[in-house]
VOPAGU-2260 file (C-alpha; in pm, 1 decimal, decimal comma):
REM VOPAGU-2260
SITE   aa  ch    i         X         Y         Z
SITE  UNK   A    0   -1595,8    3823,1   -7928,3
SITE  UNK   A    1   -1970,7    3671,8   -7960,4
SITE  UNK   A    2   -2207,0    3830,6   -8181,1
SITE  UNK   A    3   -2481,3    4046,9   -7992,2
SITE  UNK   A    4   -2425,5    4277,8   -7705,5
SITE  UNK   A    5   -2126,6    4258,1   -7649,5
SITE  UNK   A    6   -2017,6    4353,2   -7987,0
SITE  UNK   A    7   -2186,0    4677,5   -7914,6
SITE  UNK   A    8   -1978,6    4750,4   -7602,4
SITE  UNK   A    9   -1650,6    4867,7   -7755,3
SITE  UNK   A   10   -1460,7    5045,1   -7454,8
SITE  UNK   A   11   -1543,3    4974,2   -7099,0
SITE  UNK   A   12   -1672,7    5327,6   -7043,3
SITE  UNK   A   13   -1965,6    5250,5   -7320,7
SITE  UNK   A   14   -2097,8    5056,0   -7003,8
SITE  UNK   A   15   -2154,4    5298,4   -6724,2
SITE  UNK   A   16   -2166,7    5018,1   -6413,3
SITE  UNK   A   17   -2019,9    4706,7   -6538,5
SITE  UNK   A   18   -1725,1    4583,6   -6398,2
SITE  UNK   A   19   -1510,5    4650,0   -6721,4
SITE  UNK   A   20   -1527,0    4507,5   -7064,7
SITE  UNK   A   21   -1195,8    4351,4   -7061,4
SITE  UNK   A   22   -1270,3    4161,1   -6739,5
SITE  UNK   A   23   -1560,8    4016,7   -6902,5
SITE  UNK   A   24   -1412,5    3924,9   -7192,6
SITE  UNK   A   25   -1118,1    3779,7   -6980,6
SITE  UNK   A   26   -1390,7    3561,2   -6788,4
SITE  UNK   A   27   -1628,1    3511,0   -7115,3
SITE  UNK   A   28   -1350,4    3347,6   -7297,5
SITE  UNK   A   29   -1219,9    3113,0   -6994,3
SITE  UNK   A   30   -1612,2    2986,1   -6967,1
SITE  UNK   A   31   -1743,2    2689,6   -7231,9
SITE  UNK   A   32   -2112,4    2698,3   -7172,7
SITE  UNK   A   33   -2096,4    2358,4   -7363,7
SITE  UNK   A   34   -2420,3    2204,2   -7093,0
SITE  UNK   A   35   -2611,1    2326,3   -6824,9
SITE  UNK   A   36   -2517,2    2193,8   -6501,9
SITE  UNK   A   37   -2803,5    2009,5   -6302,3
SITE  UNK   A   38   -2859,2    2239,3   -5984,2
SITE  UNK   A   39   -3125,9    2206,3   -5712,5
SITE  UNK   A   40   -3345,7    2474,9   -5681,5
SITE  UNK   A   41   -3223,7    2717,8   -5419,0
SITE  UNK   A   42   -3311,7    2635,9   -5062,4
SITE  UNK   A   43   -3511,6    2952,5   -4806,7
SITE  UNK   A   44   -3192,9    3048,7   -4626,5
SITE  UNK   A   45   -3022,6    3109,9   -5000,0
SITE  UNK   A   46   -3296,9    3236,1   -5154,6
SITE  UNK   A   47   -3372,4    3530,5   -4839,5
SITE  UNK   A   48   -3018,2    3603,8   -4860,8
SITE  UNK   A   49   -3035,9    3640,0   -5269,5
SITE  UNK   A   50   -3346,1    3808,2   -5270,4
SITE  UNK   A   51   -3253,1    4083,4   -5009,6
SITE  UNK   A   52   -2916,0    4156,0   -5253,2
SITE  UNK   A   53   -3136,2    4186,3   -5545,2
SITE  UNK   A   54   -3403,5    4382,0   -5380,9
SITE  UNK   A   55   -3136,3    4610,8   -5188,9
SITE  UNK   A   56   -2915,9    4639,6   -5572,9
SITE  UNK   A   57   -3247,1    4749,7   -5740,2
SITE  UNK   A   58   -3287,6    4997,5   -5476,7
SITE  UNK   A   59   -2934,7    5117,7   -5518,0
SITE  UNK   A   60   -2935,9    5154,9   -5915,4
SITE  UNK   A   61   -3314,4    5273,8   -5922,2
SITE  UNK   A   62   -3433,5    5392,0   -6153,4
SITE  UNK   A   63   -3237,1    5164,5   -6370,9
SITE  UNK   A   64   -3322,4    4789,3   -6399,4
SITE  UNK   A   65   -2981,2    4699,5   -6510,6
SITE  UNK   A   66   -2685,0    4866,3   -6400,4
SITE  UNK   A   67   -2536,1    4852,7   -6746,3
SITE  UNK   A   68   -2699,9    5108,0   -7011,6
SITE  UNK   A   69   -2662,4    4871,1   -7333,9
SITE  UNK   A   70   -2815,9    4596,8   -7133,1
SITE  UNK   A   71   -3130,6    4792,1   -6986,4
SITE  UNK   A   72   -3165,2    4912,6   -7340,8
SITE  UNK   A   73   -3210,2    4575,4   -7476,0
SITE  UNK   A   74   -3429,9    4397,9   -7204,7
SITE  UNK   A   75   -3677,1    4750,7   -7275,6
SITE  UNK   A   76   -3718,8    4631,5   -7590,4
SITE  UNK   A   77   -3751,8    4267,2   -7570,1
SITE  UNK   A   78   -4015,8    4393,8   -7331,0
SITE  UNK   A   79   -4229,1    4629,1   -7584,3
SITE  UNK   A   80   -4223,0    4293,7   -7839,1
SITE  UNK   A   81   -4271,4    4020,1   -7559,6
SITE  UNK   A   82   -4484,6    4165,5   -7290,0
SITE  UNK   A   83   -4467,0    3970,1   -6955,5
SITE  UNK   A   84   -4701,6    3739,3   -6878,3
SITE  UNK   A   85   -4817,1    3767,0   -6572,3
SITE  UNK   A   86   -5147,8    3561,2   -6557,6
SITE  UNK   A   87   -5035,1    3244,3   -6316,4
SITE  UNK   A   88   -4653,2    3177,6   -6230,0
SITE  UNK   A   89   -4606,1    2914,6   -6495,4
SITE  UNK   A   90   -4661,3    3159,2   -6723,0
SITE  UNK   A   91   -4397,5    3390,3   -6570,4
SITE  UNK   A   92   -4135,2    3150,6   -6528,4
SITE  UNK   A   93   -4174,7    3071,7   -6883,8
SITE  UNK   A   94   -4150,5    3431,2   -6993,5
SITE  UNK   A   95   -3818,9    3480,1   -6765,2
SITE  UNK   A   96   -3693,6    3206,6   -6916,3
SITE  UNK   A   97   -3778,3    3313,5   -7291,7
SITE  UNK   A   98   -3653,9    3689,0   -7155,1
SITE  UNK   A   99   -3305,0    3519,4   -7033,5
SITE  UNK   A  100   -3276,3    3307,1   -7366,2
SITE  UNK   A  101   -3257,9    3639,2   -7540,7
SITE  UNK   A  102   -2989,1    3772,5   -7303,0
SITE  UNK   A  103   -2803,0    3453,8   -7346,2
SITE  UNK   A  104   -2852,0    3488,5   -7705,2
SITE  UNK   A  105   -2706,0    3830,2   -7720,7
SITE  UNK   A  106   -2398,9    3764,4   -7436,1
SITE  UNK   A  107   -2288,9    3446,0   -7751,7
SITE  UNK   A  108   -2436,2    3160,0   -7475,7
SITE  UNK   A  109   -2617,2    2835,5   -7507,6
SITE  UNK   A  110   -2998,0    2874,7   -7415,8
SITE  UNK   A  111   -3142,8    2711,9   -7167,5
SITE  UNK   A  112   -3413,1    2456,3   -7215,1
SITE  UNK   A  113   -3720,3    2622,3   -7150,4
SITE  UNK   A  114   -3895,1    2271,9   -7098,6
SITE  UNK   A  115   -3671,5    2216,6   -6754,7
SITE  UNK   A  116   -3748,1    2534,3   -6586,5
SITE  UNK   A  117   -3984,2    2452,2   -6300,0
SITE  UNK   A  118   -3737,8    2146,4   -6276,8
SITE  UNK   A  119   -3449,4    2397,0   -6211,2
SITE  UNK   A  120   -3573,5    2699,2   -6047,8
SITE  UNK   A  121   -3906,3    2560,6   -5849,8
SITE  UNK   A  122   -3818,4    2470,0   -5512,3
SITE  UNK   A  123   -3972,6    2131,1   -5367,8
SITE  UNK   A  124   -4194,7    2378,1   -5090,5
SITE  UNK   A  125   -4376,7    2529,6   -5396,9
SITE  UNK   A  126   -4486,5    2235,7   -5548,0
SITE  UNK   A  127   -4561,2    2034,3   -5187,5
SITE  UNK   A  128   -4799,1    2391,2   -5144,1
SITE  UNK   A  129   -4947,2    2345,2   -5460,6
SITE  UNK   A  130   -5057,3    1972,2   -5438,8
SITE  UNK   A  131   -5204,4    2069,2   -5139,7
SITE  UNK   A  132   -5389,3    2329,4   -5299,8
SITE  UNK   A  133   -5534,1    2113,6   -5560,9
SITE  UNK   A  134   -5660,0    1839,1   -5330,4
């Protein structure tokens, strides 16, 4: 079992939401997160229809961020020691990425290359609309 979270969730019912430690562990060890996969940034109709899940799952598990206690516990604090940065949208897609790292860090995964985020996760329509803004 990878060092980090995980090793702190010892029975499924020390995770109040998840779907059940053995499942992950089932799925964790079938996975080899050897490289990330080049994928295109997700296009409007996948993004509304991701966005609207998210927004209606926070609603559902509010007041909790993170449906799983251990895990909500551990993005809190990442959060006290690395603040997000919220002064243009670089700098937040750099913080999200440095805030998923850690997750990835804890779950025993590869981290992803903070250098390639806008490459991954900004869609061509943001950076067409920000040319345009700086001509």
């Amino acid at each position: 079992m990878p060092q980090g979270l995980t090793h702190k969730l010892q029975k499924e019912e020390d995770c109040d939401d998840c779907a059940g430690l053995k499942s992950y562990n089932k799925i964790l060890g079938r996975l080899k997160y050897e490289t990330w996969p080049k994928e295109d940034p997700p296009d409007l109709p996948e993004l509304g229809s991701s966005t609207w899940t998210l927004l209606h799952s926070v609603a559902a598990y509010f007041p909790k961020v993170f449906p799983c206690g251990e895990c909500g516990k551990d993005f809190e604090e990442f959060q006290e020691n690395h603040p997000p940065q919220v002064q243009s949208r670089e700098a937040l897609e750099d913080w999200m990425c440095q805030a998923h790292n850690h997750v990835n860090t804890l779950l025993g995964k590869p981290t992803f290359p903070c250098e390639q985020v806008r490459e991954r996760w900004t869609p061509p329509f943001l950076e067409h609309d920000q040319e345009k803004k700086n001509d």
